[in-house]
C-alpha positions in Angstrom: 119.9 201.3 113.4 121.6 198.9 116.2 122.9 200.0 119.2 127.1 200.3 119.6 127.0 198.9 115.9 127.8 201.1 113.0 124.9 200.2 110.1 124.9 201.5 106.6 121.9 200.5 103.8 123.1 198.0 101.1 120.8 195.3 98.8 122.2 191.8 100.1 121.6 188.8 97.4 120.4 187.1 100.4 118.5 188.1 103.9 118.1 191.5 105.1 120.8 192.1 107.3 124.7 190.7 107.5 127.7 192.8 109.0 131.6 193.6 108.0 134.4 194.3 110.0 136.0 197.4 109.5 137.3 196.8 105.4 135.8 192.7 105.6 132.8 192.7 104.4 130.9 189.5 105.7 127.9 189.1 103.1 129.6 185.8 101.7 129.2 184.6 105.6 126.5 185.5 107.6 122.8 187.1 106.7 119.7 187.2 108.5 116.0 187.4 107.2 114.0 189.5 109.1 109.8 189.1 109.1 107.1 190.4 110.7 104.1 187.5 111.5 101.3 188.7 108.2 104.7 188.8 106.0 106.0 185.0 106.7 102.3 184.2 106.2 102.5 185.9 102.9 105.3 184.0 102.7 103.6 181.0 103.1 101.1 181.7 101.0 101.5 183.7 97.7 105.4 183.9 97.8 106.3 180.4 99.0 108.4 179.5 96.1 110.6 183.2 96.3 111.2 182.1 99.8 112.5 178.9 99.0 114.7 180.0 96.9 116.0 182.8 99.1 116.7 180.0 102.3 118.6 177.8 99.4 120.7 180.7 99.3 121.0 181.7 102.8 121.6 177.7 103.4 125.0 178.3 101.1 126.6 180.6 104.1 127.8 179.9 107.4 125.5 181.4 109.6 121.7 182.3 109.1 118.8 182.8 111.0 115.4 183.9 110.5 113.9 186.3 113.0 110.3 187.0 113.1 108.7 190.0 114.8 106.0 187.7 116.8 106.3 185.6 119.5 105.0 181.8 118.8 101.4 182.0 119.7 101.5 184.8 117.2 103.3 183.0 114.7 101.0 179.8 114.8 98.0 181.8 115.0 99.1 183.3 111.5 97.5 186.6 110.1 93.7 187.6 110.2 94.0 188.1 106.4 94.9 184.1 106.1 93.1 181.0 106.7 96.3 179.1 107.1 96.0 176.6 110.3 98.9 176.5 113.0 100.0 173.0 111.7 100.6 174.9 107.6 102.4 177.6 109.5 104.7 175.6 111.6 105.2 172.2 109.9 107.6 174.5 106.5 109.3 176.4 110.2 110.1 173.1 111.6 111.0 171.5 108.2 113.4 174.5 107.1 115.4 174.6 109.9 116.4 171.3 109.2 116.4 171.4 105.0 118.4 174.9 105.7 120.0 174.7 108.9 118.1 177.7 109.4 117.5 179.0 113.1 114.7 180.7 113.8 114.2 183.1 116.3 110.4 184.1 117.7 110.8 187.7 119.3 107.9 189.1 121.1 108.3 192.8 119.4 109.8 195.0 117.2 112.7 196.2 119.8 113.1 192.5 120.7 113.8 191.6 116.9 116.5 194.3 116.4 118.4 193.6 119.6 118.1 189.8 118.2 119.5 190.3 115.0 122.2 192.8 116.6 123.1 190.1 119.2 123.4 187.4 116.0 125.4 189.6 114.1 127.8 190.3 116.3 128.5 186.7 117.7 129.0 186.0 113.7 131.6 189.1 113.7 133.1 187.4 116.7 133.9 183.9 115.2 134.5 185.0 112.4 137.8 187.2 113.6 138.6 184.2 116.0 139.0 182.1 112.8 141.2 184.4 111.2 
């Protein structure tokens, strides 16, 4: 749930979240992928080719982001269940935002990560009515 933004549960092809406006659906446009720090690790590490292929399809829209429940320190520090070094965590980061033009977005929390992806989606929403 978001704040001031009405929500409802659908499976996207691509990212967790993405946002219509009123009829306009804007799944073809925007979609964020939402992690926490041990699940990009995972990521990383057993499921690195799944996530690949999921930013080669978030690469095909307009806007996307990546947000990740953790703040940096947290992110290059990894998981305690991996024994992935900063430099095999950040180095793909780094690279995918430019082989995706994928932003990412460290948030310190939980709270921090919503209000992020709210904030995203609804600058999306914005340009994309300005466009129409």
């Amino acid at each position: 749930r978001f704040r001031n933004v009405k929500s409802e549960r659908a499976t996207l092809r691509s990212g967790d979240y993405s946002a219509s406006i009123g009829s306009a659906s804007l799944v073809d446009v925007v979609s964020i992928e939402r992690k926490s720090v041990p699940d990009l690790v995972n990521s990383l590490v057993t499921g690195r080719e799944r996530f690949e292929r999921e930013l080669s399809r978030l690469h095909k829209l307009r806007w996307r982001a990546l947000v990740v429940e953790g703040d940096l320190r947290e992110i290059a520090a990894g998981s305690t269940f991996s024994s992935l070094t900063p430099k095999q965590i950040m180095s793909p980061l780094h690279a995918w935002c430019w082989k995706y033009g994928l932003a990412v977005w460290p948030c310190p929390d939980r709270a921090w990560a919503a209000r992020t992806v709210e904030l995203l989606l609804w600058h999306a929403a914005r340009y994309w009515t300005e466009e129409q």
